[in-house]
N, C-alpha and C positions, 0 to 999 in steps of 0.2 A: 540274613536280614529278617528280622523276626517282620509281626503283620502290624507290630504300633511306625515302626521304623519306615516302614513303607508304606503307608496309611499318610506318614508325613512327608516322602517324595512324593507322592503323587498329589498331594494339598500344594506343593510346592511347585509343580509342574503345571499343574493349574493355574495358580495364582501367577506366573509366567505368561499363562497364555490368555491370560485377562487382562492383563497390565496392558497388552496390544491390543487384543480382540476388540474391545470394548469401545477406545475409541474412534477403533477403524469402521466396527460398526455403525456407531454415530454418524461420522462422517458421511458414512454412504448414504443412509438414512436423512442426512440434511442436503446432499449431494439430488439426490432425489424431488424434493421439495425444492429448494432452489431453480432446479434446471425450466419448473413450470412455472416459478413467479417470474422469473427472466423473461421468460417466453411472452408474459403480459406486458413489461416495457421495452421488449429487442425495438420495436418500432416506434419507441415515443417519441423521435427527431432526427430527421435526415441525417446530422453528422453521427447516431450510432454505424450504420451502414455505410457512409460513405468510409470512416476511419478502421472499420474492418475490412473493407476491400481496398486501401490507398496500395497496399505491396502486392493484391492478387495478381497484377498484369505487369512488374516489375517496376526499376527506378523510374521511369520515364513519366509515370502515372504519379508514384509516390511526391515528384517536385511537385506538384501541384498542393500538394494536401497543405493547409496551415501554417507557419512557419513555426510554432510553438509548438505541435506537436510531432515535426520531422524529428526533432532531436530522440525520440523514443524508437528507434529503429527497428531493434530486436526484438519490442513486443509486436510493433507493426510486422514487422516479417513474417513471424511466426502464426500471427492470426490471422497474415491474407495464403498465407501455404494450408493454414487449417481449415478456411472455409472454403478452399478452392476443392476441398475433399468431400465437398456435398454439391451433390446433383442440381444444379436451381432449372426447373423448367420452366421453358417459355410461359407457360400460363402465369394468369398474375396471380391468381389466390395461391397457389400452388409453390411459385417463387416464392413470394411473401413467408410460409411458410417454412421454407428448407432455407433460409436467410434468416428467421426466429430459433429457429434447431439448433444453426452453427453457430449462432452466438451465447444459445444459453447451454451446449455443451461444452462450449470457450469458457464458461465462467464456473461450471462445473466439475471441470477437469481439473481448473486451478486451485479448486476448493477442494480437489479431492487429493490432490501433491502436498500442499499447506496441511493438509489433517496427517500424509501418509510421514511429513517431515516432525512435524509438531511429535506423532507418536513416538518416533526414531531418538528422539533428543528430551523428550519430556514423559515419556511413557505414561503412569496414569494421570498425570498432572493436565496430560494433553486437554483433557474433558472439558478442563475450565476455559483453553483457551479456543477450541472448537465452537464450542458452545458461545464463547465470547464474541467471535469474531463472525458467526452466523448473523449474530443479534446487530451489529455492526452493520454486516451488508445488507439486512432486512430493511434496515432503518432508511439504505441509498437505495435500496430495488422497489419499494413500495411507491406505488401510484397517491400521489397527493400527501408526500413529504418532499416539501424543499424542489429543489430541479433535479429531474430523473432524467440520467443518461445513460447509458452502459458503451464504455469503451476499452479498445482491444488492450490499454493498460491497467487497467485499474486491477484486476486480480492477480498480475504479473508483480507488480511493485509490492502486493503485500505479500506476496510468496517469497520475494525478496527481504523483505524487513523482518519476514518471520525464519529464515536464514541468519540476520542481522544478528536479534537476539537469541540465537541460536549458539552463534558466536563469541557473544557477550559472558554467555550464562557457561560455557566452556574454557573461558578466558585467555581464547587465540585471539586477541586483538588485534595482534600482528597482520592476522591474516587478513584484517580488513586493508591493507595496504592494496593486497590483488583484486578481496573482493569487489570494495566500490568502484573502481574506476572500470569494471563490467558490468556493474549494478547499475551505471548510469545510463547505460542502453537502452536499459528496462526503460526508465523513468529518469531525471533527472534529480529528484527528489533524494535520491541514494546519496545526494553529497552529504545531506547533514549526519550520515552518519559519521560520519569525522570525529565530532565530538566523541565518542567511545576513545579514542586514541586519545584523547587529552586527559583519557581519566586510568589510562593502562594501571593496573597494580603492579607496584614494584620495580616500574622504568624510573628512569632521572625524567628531570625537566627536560635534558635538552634530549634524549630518544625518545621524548611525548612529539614536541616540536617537528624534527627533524619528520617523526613517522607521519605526522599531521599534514607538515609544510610538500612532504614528496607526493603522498597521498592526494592533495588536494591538488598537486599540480598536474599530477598524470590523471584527473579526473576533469578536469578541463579540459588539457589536452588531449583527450578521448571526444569529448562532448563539441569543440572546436570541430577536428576531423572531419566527426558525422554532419555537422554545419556547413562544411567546405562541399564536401561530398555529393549532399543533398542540395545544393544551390541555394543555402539559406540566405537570405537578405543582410543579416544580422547577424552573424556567426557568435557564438559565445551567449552573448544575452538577447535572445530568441521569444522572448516573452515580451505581449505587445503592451502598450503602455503610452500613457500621453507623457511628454516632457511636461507639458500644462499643468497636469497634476499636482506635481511637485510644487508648483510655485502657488495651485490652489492651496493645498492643504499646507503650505510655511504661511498664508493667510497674506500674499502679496497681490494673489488675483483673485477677484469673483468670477470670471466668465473663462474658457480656451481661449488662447494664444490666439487661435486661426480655428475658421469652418472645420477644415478639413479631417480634424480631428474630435466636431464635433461628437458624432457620432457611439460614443462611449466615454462615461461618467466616469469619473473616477471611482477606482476598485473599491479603495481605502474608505471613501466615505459612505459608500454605500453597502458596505459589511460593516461599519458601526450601526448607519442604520438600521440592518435586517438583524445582528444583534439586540438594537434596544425597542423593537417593533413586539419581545412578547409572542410570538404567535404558537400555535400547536407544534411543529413544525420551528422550533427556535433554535439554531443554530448550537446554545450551550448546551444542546444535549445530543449535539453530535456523537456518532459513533455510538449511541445508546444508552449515552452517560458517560463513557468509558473514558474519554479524553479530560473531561473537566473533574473527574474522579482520580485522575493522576496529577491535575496537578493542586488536589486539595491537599494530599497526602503530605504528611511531615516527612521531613527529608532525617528519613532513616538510617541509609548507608549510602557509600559509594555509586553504586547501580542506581539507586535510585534519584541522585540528584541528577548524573548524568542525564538517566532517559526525561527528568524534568527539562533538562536545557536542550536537550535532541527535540522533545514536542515543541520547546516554545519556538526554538528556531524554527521548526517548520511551519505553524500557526503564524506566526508572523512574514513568512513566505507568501501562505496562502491570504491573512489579511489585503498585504500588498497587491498580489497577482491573480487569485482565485477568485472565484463565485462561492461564499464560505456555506451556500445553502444548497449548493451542487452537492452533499453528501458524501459521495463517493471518493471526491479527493482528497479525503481525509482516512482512508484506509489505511494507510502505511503505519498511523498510530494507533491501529488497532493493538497489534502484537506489541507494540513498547506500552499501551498502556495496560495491559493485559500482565505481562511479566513483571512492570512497579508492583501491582496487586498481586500477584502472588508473593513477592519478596514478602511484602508488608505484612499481608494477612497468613500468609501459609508456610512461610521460611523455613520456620523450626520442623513442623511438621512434616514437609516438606523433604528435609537431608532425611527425618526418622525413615520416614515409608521407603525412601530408596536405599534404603538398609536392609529395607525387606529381601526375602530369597530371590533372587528374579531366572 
């Protein structure tokens, strides 16, 4: 091996170990910065704290929590076994303190798996979507955007969707059979990945269907379970809501049915309103842009229509059901809206560079 020959493995070995290095570096470096702006809203509202301790003391503690958010089990689990691994002492500044730690190492951990996964599957591509989905949770962790809350799901579900299109971009669809209906643990949110399977390349209609229809059912039947289990009121549809509503917004009623349900407005009409309210802080630029950026895009290919009907189904989830100016519960579309934008803008270039030597 003469010194031009080797001059060009070792360019090559390098360039190998740049393709990782680089965005793992990032990550750590944003992993860093995060963990202190967390720290600035771990205490902006009782339910941050109370929903990271509902599993510290087991089921018995956990029935009490919610009934909309029992159904997310296995993030609840996981982050009342993680906080239970910091010391909290009796003193209150002190407490306070090592309960601000464990939550913004909780959100930092999960930023730093999502960067270690994204590198694995995307190698230097990862940067964009590092970088993308930081911009993302900056948007939900800053004090005086929208409603700030930090809970033990929200960086779990997008660790999850960035799995998702991990999946996608692999084209084991299939495998979303097993994944979702464990994704739903996480979050519930995991069902609308479904649609991927309606868009398989190369199946018939009826093995889209068939993988859709089993899929969807063992992912109920999961999410039922954990409802039975958990002593939910409601099993299955768990998500609180006035019947009233409904019969406001078909334009039958001006006022609730009953008192008793005064107490909360309907979802629906007042996310139209915080939508056409205008304000710094406006709703269409959730996610950083990045949501309303995917769905401006022309529907380019396959992929890309899909993760268009995967966002709208879940924007219309959250219309219905969510606080659209809670920020954070819009996470899971970071990573779909993040991979449309790569197809679109970087495709070609894109396959070139993973041609490179790696």
């Amino acid at each position: 091996m003469d010194s031009s020959e080797y001059g060009e493995l070792m360019r090559s070995k390098y360039h190998s170990f740049l393709v990782y290095a680089i965005p793992l570096i990032v990550t750590l470096g944003i992993c860093a910065v995060l963990t202190q702006q967390v720290r600035q809203v771990a205490l902006s509202h009782s339910d941050n704290v109370s929903n990271f301790y509902s599993f510290s003391d087991g089921m018995v503690k956990y029935k009490s929590l919610r009934q909309e958010w029992r159904p997310r089990i296995l993030s609840n689990f996981m982050a009342g076994r993680f906080v239970n691994l910091f010391d909290v002492s009796k003193t209150i500044d002190r407490k306070s303190e090592m309960i601000k730690s464990a939550i913004a190492f909780w959100v930092a951990a999960w930023f730093l798996l999502t960067g270690i996964l994204l590198t694995i599957f995307f190698k230097q591509r990862a940067l964009l979507f590092v970088l993308g989905i930081y911009a993302g949770i900056s948007f939900a962790y800053m004090t005086g955007m929208g409603v700030t809350r930090v809970y033990p799901w929200d960086m779990p579900a997008l660790f999850v969707f960035c799995c998702f299109i991990a999946i996608v971009r692999a084209k084991k669809e299939p495998w979303l059979a097993l994944f979702i209906p464990l994704a739903v643990l996480f979050k519930e949110t995991a069902i609308v990945m479904i649609v991927a399977l309606l868009f398989m390349e190369g199946a018939t209609c009826r093995r889209k269907l068939i993988y859709t229809i089993v899929t969807l059912a063992a992912a109920l039947a999961v999410k039922t379970t954990v409802d039975l289990i958990t002593g939910n009121p409601s099993p299955l549809f768990t998500m609180t809501y006035r019947i009233s509503d409904l019969y406001i917004i078909a334009g039958y009623l001006r006022e609730p049915v009953t008192a008793e349900f005064s107490f909360q407005t309907s979802r629906l009409l007042e996310n139209l309103r915080e939508i056409a309210s205008w304000q710094l802080d406006t709703p269409l630029l959730v996610n950083a842009g990045l949501l309303l950026s995917l769905f401006i895009l022309p529907f380019k290919n396959r992929v890309i229509v899909m993760l268009k009907v995967t966002a709208l189904l879940f924007a219309l989830g959250i219309l219905f059901f969510g606080v659209i100016n809670e920020f954070r519960i819009w996470f899971e579309m970071l990573p779909v809206s993040l991979y449309a934008l790569d197809i679109y803008f970087f495709g070609v270039e894109r396959e070139r560079a993973e041609q490179l030597p790696a």
